[in-house]
ZAMARGU-4260 file (C-alpha; in steps of 0.2 Angstrom, whole numbers, plus 5000, padded with zeros to 4 digits):
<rodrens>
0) 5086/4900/4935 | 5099/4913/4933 | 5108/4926/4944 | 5100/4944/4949 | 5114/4951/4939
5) 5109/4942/4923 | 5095/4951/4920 | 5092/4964/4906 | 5084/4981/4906 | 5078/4994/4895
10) 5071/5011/4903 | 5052/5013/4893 | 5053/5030/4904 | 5067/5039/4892 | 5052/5037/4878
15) 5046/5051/4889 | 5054/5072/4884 | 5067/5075/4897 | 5056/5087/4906 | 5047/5073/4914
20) 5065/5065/4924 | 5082/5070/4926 | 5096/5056/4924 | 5105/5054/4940 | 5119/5038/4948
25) 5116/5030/4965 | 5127/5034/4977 | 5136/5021/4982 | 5134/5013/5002 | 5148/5007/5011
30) 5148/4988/5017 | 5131/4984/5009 | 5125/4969/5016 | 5107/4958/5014 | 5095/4962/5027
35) 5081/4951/5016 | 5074/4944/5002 | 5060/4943/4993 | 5059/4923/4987 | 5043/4921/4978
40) 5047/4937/4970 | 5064/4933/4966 | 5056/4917/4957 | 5044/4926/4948 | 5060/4935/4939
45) 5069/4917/4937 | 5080/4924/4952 | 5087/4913/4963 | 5085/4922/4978 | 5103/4912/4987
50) 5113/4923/4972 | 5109/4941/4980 | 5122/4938/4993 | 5133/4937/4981 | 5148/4952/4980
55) 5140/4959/4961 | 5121/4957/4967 | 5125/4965/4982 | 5131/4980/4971 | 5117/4980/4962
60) 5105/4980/4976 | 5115/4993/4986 | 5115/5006/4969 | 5136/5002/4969 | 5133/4997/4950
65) 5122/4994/4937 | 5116/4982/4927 | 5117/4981/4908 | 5100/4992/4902 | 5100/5002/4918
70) 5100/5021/4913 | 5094/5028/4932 | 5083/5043/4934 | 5073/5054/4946 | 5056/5058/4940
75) 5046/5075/4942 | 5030/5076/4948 | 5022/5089/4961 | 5006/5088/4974 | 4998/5091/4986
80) 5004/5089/5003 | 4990/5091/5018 | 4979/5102/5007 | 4994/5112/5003 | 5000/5115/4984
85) 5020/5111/4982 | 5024/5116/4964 | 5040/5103/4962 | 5043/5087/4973 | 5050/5073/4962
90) 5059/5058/4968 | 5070/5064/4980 | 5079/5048/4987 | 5071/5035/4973 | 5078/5032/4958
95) 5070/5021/4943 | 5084/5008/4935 | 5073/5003/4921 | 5061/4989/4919 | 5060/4971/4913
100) 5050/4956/4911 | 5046/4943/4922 | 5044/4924/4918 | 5024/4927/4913 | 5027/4942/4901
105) 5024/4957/4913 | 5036/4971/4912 | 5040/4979/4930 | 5048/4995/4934 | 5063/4993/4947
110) 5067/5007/4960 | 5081/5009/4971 | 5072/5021/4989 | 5086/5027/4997 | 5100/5026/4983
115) 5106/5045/4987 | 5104/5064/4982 | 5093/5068/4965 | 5090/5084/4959 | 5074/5084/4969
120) 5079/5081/4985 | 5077/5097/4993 | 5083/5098/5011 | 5086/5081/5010 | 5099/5069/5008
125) 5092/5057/4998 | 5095/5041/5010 | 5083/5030/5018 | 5085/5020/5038 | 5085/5004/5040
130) 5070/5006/5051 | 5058/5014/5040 | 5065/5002/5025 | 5059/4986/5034 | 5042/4993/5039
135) 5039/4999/5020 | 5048/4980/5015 | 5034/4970/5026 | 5021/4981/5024 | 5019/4980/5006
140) 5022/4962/5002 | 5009/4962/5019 | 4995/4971/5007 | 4999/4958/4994 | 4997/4944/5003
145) 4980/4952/5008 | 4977/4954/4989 | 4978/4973/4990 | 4985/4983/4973 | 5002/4987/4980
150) 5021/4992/4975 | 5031/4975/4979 | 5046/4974/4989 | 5062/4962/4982 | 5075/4966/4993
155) 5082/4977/5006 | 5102/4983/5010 | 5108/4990/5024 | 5123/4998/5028 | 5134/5005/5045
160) 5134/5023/5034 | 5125/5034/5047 | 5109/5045/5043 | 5103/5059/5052 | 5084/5059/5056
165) 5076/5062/5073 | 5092/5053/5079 | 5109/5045/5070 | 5100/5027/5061 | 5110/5020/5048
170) 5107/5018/5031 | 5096/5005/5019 | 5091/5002/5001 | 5075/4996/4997 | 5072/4989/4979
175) 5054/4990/4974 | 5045/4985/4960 | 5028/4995/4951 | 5021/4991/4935 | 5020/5010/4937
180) 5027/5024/4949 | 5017/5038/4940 | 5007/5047/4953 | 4992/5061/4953 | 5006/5072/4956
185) 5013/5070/4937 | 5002/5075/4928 | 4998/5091/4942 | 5016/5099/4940 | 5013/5102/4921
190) 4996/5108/4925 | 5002/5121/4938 | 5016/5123/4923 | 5003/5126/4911 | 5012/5115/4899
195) 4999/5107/4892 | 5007/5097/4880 | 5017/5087/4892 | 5000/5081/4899 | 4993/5074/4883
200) 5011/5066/4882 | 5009/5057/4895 | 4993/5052/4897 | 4996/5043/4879 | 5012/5034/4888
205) 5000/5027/4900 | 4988/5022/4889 | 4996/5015/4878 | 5008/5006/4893 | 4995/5003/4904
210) 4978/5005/4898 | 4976/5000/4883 | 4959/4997/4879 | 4955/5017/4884 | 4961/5019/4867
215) 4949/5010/4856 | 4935/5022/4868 | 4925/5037/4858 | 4935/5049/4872 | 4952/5038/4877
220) 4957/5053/4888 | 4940/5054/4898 | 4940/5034/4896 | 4960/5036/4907 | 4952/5047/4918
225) 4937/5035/4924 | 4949/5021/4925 | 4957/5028/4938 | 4943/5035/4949 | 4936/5016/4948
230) 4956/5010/4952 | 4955/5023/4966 | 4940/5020/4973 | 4942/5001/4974 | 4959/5001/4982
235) 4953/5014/4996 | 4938/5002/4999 | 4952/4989/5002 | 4961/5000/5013 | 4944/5000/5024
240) 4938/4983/5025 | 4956/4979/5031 | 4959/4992/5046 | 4972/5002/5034 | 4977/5019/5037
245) 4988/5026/5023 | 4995/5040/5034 | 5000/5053/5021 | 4988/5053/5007 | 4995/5068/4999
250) 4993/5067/4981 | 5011/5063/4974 | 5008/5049/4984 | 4994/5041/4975 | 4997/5030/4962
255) 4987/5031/4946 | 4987/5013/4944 | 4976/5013/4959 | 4992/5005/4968 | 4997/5006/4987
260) 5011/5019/4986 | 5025/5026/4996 | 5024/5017/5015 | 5027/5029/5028 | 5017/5032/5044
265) 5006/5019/5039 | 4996/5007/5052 | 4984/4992/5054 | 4971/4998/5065 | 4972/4988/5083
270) 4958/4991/5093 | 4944/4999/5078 | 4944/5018/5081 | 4933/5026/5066 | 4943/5042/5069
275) 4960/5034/5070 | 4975/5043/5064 | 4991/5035/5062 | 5003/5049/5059 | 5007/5058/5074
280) 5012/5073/5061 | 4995/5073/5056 | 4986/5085/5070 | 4971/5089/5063 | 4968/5072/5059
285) 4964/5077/5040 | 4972/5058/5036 | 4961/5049/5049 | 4954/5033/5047 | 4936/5037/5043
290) 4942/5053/5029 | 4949/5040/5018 | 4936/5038/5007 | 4934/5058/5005 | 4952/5060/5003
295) 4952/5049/4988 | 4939/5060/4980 | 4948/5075/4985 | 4965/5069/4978 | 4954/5064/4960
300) 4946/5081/4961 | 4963/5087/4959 | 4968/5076/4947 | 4953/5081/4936 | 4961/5101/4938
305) 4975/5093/4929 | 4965/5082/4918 | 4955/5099/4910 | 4967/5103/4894 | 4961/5084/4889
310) 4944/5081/4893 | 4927/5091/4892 | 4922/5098/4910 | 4906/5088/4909 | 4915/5071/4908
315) 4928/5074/4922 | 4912/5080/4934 | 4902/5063/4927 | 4917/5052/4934 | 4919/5060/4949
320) 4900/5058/4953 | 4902/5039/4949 | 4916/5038/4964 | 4905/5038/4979 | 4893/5024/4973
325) 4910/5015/4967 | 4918/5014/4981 | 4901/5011/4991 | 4896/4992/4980 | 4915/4989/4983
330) 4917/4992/5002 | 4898/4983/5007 | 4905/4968/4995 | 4920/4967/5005 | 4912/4967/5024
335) 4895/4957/5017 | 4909/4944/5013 | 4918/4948/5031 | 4902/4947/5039 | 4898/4929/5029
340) 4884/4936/5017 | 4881/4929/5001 | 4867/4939/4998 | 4860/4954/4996 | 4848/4961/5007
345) 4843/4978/5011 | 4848/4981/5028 | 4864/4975/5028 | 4873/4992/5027 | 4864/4996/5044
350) 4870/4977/5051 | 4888/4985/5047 | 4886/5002/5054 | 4880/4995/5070 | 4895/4983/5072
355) 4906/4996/5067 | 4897/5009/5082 | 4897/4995/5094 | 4918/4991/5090 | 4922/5007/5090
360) 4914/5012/5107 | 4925/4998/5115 | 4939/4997/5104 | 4937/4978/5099 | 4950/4972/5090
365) 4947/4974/5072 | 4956/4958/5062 | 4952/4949/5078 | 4934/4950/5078 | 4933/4946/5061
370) 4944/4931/5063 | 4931/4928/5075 | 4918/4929/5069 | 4918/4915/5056 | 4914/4904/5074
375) 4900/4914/5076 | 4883/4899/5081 | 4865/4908/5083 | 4857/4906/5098 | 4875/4903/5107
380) 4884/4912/5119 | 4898/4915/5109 | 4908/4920/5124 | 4925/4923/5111 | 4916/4936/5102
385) 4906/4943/5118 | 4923/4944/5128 | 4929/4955/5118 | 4913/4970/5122 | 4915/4977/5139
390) 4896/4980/5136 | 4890/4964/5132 | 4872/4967/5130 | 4879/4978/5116 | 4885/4964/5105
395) 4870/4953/5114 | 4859/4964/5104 | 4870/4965/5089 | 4871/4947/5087 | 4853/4945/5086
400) 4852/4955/5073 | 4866/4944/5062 | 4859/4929/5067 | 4840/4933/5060 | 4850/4940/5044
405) 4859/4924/5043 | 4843/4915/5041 | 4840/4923/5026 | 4856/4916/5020 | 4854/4898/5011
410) 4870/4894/5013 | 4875/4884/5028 | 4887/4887/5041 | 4898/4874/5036 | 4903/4883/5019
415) 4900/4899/5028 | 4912/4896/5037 | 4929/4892/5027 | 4921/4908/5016 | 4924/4919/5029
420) 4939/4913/5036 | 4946/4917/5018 | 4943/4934/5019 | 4946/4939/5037 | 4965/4940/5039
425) 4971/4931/5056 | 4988/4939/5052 | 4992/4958/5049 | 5008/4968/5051 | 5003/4975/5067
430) 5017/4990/5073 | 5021/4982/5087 | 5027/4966/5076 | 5034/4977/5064 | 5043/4987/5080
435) 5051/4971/5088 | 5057/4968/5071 | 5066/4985/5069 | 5073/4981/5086 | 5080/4965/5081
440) 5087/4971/5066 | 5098/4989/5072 | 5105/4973/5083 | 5109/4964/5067 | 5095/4951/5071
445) 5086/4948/5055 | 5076/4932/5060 | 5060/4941/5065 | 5059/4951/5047 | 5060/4932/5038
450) 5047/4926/5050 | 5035/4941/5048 | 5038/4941/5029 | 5034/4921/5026 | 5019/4923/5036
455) 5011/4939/5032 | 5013/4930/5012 | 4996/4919/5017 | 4987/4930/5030 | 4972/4918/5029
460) 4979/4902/5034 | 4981/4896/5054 | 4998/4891/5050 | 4998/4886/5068 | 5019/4889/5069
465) 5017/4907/5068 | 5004/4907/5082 | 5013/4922/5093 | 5010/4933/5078 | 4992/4935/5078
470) 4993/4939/5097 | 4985/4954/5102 | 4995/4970/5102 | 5004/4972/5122 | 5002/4986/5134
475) 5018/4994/5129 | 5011/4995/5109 | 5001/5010/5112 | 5016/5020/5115 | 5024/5017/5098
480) 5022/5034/5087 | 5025/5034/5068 | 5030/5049/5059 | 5035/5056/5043 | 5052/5050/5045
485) 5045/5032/5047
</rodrens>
C-alpha cells in the first residue's frame, strides 16, 4: 500500500497536436478539507484511503499541487446542447492531470471538476458546489454498484471559498477517474472546423488506446464507429431498465466509450412516469424519460456527421440502422431478467408494455415493485405487490398474465427467486437521500455521504442495517427541483 501522493503519472493525452487541449494549472482552494473517500477505489490504486487526510494528499486532491507526471490541461470539444449547435465548449472547470495504472494493469485518466478557470470556461468561473459535487460523487459510484458503464468518483474536497450560483454555496473538488473523457462533442468541433485531419488523428488515438481490435477490421474507422453505437446503445438500455434519467443528453456529454458522463440534473425515477423529466431546465421535455432511446440515435446521427471525412456514407447509415434492434435485445434482456424470465417467448415484449402502462397510470414505485416482485406466488394475493395499484383489478389482470407466462418457465421459483433479486436493485440514490445528504453536509455533517456511498456499492443485497434507505421517497420529495446548476 502506498500514499495517494506516491503515485506516478504520465499524460497519453499530450500524444495528441495541441489543437485538441490547452495546458492550464488548478487554482488553488483555501482550507481544503476531505469531505469523502472512495475506499475500494483507493485500493484498487494501492491507495490507502486513511493517507488522503493527509496535508500533501489534500493538496493534491484540492488542485494546490501536483504530483510527479501530472502536466494538467483542458480539453476541446464542441456539441450539441438541446438540439442547438455550440461550435466550442471544452472543459470549462475540469481539468485532466494525467493517467496511471491501477494494481490489474488498467490505465485511468484523473480529472480534477471544479479545479478553476480554463481557457473554455466561458461565463464561467470554473468552480464546482459542494452540493452538486456530492450528488455527481454518490451517483456515479451508485451506477457502478448497479453495474452501469460509468466515470468513477475517488474523492471529493470542499472548501469555505464562496461560489456564486442560484445562491452563495461554497466550493468543492471532485476527483474523477475515466478510462476515457473523449465525448461525441471531440470529434464534432473539428468537423464543424473542417479540419479533417484532426478527426483521423484521433480516432487512431482511440483505437489504438481503446479499441484495439477495430484495427485489425477490413474498415477500422467504420469498425470504431459501430463500436460505439453498440456501446451507446447498451448503456441507454441500462439507463431504462433502472429508472435513470440522464437529464442533459446534449452531445459533449456522451461519452464514446459508452460511459455515464457528466452528472448534473440527473434522477432515479420514484414513482414510474414514462414521460418523466428530471431537469426542470428541460421545458419541452426533449430529455424525458421515454426519449432516451431516440436521443441516443439522435446524438450518434450527429456523431456519424463528424464521422464522414472517415468512413463511406453507406457504412455510417448501416450502423445507425443496427442501433434500434441493438438497444431493443438489450433492454427486453434486462426487464425478462427483472421480470424472472429465462426464456424467450414471443409475448413477452407485450407482458412488459402492459406493466409499464399499468405503473405508469398509478405511479407505482419503480425499484420497489421490482424488488417486489421476486415474492411474486401465482394464484396468491400478493397484497405487497397489489398495494401498491390504486386500481387493483388492473395489476389482478396483469398478474394473471405473469403467472400463465411463468408456467412456461422450467425453472422454479426457488431459483427464480435469488435471479431476480440480483438484478432488481432494493437500494438506488433516490434525490431525496441524495438531498438529506447535501443538507447534512453544508452543516459540515458528512456521515449520511459514508452511509449512502457504502450501501449503494451492493444495491442488490438486504443489508438489513441500511434498512431506512430503501424507504419510499416522503411527501416533501416531490418538491425537490434539479437544475443545470446541479
Amino acid at each position: 500500500m502506498q500514499a495517494l501522493t506516491s503515485l506516478t503519472f504520465g499524460q497519453r493525452f499530450l500524444q495528441l497536436p495541441s489543437v485538441f487541449h490547452r495546458a492550464v494549472q488548478p487554482q488553488p482552494l483555501s482550507q481544503p478539507h476531505l469531505v469523502a473517500a472512495n475506499t475500494p477505489l483507493c485500493l484498487q490504486f494501492g491507495i490507502q484511503a486513511e493517507t488522503l487526510t493527509a496535508p500533501a494528499a489534500m493538496a493534491l486532491l484540492s488542485g494546490n499541487r501536483l504530483a510527479d507526471g501530472m502536466q494538467p490541461l483542458a480539453a476541446v470539444y464542441a456539441g450539441h446542447q438541446f438540439g442547438v449547435f455550440v461550435p466550442q465548449l471544452g472543459d470549462g472547470r475540469a481539468l485532466l492531470l494525467g493517467d496511471t495504472t491501477d494494481i490489474h494493469g488498467q490505465r485511468w485518466e484523473w480529472q480534477l471538476k471544479g479545479a478553476g478557470l480554463t481557457p473554455f470556461s466561458r461565463m464561467g468561473d470554473g468552480r464546482a458546489v459542494l452540493r452538486s459535487t456530492i450528488r455527481e460523487y454518490l451517483c456515479s459510484e451508485a451506477m457502478h454498484g448497479l453495474g452501469i458503464p460509468t466515470t468513477r468518483a475517488l474523492a471529493m474536497v470542499g472548501s469555505p471559498d464562496p461560489v456564486y450560483r442560484e445562491q452563495v454555496e461554497t466550493a468543492a473538488v471532485l476527483t474523477r477517474l475515466a478510462e476515457s473523457f473523449i465525448r461525441f462533442g471531440s470529434f464534432e468541433v473539428f468537423y464543424h472546423r473542417g479540419q479533417h485531419d484532426e478527426i483521423r488523428i484521433l480516432a487512431d488515438f482511440l483505437i489504438h488506446h481503446h479499441f484495439p481490435d477495430c484495427a485489425e477490421q477490413a474498415q477500422p474507422y467504420a469498425a470504431l464507429f459501430s463500436e460505439i453505437v453498440g456501446r451507446t446503445a447498451r448503456l441507454i438500455a441500462q439507463w431504462q431498465a433502472v429508472g435513470f434519467c440522464h437529464g442533459v443528453m446534449n452531445t459533449d456529454n456522451m461519452s464514446v466509450l459508452g460511459l455515464t458522463l457528466d452528472y448534473g440534473p440527473f434522477g432515479f425515477m420514484d414513482g414510474f412516469n414514462a414521460a418523466h423529466v428530471c431537469n426542470h431546465s428541460d421545458h419541452s421535455g426533449r430529455y424525458a424519460y421515454n426519449q432516451q432511446p431516440q436521443v441516443g440515435l439522435w446524438n450518434l446521427h450527429c456523431l456519424a456527421s463528424a464521422f464522414l471525412p472517415l468512413v463511406d456514407e453507406e457504412a455510417l447509415l448501416a450502423a445507425l440502422s443496427a442501433y434500434r434492434e441493438q438497444y431493443a435485445q438489450c433492454w427486453m434482456s434486462l426487464m425478462r431478467s427483472k421480470l424472472g424470465l429465462a426464456t424467450l417467448q414471443e409475448e413477452d415484449e407485450e407482458l412488459v408494455e402492459a406493466l409499464l402502462l399499468a405503473m405508469h397510470a398509478h405511479r407505482t414505485d419503480y425499484t420497489v415493485f421490482f424488488r417486489r416482485l421476486a415474492d411474486f406466488v401465482p394464484g396468491e394475493d400478493n397484497a405487497q405487490l397489489r398495494d401498491l395499484f390504486l386500481d387493483r383489478s388492473l395489476f389482478d389482470a396483469w398478474a394473471a398474465r405473469y403467472a400463465a407466462r411463468l408456467q412456461l418457465e422450467s425453472r422454479p421459483a426457488a431459483e427464480r427467486r435469488p435471479a431476480m433479486l440480483a438484478v432488481n436493485p432494493k437500494y438506488i440514490l433516490r434525490n431525496y437521500l441524495a438531498e438529506q445528504a447535501i443538507q447534512a453536509a453544508q452543516q459540515d455533517d458528512f456521515s449520511l455521504i459514508a452511509r449512502l456511498h457504502d450501501c449503494l456499492q451492493r444495491p442488490f443485497d438486504e443489508q438489513a442495517h441500511y434498512q431506512d434507505l430503501a424507504a419510499e421517497p416522503p411527501a416533501w420529495a416531490q418538491e425537490i427541483s434539479v437544475s443545470c446548476s446541479s
